[in-house]
MDTraj code that builds the backbone (N, CA, C; nanometers):
import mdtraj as md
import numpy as np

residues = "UNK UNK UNK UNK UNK UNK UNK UNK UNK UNK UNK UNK UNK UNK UNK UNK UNK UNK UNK UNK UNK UNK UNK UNK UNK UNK UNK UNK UNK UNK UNK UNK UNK UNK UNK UNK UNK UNK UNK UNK UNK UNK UNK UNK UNK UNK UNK UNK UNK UNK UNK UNK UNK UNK UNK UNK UNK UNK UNK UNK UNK UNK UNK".split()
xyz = np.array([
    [-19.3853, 0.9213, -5.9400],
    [-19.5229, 0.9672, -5.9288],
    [-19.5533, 1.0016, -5.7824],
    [-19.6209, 1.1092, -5.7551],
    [-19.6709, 1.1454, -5.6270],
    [-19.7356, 1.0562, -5.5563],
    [-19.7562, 1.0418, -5.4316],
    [-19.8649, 0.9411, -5.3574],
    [-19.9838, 1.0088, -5.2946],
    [-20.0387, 1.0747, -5.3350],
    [-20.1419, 1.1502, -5.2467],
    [-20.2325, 1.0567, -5.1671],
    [-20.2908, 1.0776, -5.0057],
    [-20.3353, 1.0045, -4.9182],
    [-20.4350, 1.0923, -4.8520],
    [-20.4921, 1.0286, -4.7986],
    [-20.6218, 1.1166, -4.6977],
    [-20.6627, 1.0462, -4.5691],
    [-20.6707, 1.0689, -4.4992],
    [-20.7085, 1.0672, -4.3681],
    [-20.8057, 0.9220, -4.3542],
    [-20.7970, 0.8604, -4.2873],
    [-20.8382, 0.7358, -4.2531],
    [-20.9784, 0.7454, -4.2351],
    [-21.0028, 0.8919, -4.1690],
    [-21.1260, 0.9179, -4.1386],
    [-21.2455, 0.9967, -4.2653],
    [-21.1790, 0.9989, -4.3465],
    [-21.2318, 1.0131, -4.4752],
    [-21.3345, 0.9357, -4.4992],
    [-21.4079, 0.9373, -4.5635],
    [-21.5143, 0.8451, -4.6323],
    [-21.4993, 0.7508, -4.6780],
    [-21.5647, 0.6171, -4.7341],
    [-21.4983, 0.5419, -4.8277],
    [-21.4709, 0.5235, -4.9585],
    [-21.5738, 0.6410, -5.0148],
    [-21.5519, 0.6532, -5.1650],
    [-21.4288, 0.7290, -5.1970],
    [-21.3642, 0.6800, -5.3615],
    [-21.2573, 0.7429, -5.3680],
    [-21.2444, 0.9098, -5.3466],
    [-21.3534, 0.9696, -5.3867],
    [-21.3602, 1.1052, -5.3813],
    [-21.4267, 1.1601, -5.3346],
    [-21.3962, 1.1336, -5.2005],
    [-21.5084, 1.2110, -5.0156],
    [-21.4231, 1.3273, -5.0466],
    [-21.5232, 1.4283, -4.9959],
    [-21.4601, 1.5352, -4.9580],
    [-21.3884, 1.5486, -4.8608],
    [-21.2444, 1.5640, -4.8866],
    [-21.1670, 1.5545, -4.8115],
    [-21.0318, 1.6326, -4.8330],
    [-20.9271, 1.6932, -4.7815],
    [-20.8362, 1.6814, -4.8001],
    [-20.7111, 1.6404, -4.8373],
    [-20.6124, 1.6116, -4.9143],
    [-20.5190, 1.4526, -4.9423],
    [-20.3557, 1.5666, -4.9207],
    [-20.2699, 1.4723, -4.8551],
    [-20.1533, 1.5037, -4.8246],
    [-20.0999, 1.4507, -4.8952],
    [-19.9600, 1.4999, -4.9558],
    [-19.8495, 1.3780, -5.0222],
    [-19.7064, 1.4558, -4.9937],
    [-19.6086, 1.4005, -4.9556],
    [-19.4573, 1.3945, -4.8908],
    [-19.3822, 1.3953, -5.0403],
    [-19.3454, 1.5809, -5.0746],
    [-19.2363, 1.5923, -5.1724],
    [-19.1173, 1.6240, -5.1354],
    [-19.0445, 1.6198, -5.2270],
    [-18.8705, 1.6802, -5.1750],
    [-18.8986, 1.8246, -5.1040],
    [-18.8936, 1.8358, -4.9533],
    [-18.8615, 1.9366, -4.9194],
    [-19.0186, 1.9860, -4.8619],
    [-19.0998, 1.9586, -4.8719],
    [-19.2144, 2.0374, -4.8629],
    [-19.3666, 1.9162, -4.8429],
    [-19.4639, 1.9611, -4.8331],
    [-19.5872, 1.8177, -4.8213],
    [-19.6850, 1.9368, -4.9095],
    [-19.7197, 1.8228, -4.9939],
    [-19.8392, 1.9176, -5.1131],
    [-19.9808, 1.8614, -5.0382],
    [-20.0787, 1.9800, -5.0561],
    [-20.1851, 1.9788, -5.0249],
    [-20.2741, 2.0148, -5.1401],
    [-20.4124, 1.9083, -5.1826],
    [-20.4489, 1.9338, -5.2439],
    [-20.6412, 1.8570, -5.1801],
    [-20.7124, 1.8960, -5.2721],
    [-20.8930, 1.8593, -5.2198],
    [-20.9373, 1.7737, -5.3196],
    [-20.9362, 1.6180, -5.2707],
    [-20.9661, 1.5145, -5.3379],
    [-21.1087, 1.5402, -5.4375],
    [-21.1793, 1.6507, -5.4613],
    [-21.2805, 1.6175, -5.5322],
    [-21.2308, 1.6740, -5.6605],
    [-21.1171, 1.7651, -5.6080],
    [-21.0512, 1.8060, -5.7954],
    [-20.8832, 1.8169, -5.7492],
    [-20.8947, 1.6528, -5.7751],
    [-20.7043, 1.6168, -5.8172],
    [-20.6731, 1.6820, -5.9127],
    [-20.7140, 1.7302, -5.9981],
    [-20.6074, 1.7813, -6.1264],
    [-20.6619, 1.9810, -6.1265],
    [-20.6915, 1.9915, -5.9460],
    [-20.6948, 2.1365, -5.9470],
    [-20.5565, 2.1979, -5.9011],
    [-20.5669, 2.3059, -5.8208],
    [-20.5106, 2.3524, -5.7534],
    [-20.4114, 2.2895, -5.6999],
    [-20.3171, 2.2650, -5.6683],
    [-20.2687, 2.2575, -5.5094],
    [-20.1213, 2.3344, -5.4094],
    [-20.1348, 2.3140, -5.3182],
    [-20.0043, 2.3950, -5.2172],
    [-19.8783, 2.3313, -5.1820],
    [-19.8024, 2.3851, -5.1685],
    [-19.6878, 2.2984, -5.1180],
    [-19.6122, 2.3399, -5.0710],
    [-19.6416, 2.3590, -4.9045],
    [-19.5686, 2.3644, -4.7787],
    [-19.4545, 2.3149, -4.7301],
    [-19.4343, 2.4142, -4.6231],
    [-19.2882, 2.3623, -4.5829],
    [-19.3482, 2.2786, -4.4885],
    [-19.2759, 2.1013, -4.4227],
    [-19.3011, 2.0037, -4.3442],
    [-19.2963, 2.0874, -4.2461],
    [-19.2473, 2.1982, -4.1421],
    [-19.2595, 2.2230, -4.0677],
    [-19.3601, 2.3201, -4.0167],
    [-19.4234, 2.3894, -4.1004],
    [-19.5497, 2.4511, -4.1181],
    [-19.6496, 2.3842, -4.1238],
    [-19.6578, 2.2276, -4.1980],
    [-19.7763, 2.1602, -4.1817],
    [-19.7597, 2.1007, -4.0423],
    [-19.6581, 2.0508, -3.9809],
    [-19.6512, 1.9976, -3.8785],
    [-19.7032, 2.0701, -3.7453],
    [-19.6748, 2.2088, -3.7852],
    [-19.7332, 2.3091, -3.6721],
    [-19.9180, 2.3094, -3.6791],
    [-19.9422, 2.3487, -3.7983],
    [-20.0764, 2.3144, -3.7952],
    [-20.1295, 2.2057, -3.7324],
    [-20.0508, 2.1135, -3.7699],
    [-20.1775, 1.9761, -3.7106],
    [-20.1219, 1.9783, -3.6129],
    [-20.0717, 2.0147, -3.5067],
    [-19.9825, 2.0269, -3.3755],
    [-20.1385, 2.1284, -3.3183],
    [-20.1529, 2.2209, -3.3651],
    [-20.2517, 2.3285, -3.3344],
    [-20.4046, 2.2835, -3.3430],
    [-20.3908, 2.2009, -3.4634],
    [-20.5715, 2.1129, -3.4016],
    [-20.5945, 2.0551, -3.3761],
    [-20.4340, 1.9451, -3.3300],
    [-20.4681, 1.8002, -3.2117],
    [-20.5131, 1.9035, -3.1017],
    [-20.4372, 2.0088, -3.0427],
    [-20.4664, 2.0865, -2.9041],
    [-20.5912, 2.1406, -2.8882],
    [-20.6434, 2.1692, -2.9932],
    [-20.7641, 2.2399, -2.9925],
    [-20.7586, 2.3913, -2.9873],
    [-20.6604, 2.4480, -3.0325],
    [-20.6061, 2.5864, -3.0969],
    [-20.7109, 2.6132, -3.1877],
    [-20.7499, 2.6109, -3.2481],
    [-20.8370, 2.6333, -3.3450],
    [-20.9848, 2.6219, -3.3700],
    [-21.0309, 2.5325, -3.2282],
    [-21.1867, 2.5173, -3.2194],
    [-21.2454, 2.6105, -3.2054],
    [-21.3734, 2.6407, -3.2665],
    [-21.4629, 2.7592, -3.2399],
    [-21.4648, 2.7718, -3.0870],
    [-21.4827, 2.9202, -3.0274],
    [-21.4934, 2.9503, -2.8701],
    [-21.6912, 2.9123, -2.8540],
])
top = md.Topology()
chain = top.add_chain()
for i, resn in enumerate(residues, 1):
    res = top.add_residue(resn, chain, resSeq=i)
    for name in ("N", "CA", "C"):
        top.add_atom(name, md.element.get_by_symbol(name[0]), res)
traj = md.Trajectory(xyz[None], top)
């Protein structure tokens, strides 16, 4: 079974709007905790890693 997780900084109810990550063979699925049984993506680890590499720096903040 998958482990999907969310950010510490999430809310405390189970279903804050939030984002949830989970670590598959090969790839990290992305999906939006208010509809688990929607959508979701599944990236290559090194593509997500670049992203969050890009908004620890602040690459991405509004000017």
């Amino acid at each position: 079974m998958t482990e999907w997780r969310k950010s510490s900084h999430s809310g405390s109810t189970a279903q804050s709007d939030c984002v949830e990550l989970a670590v598959l063979p090969g790839a990290v699925g992305i999906r939006d905790s208010k509809n688990p049984d929607g959508p979701k993506l599944a990236l290559p680890a090194s593509a997500v890693r670049a992203f969050l590499t890009r908004i620890k720096r602040g690459d991405l903040d509004k000017a």
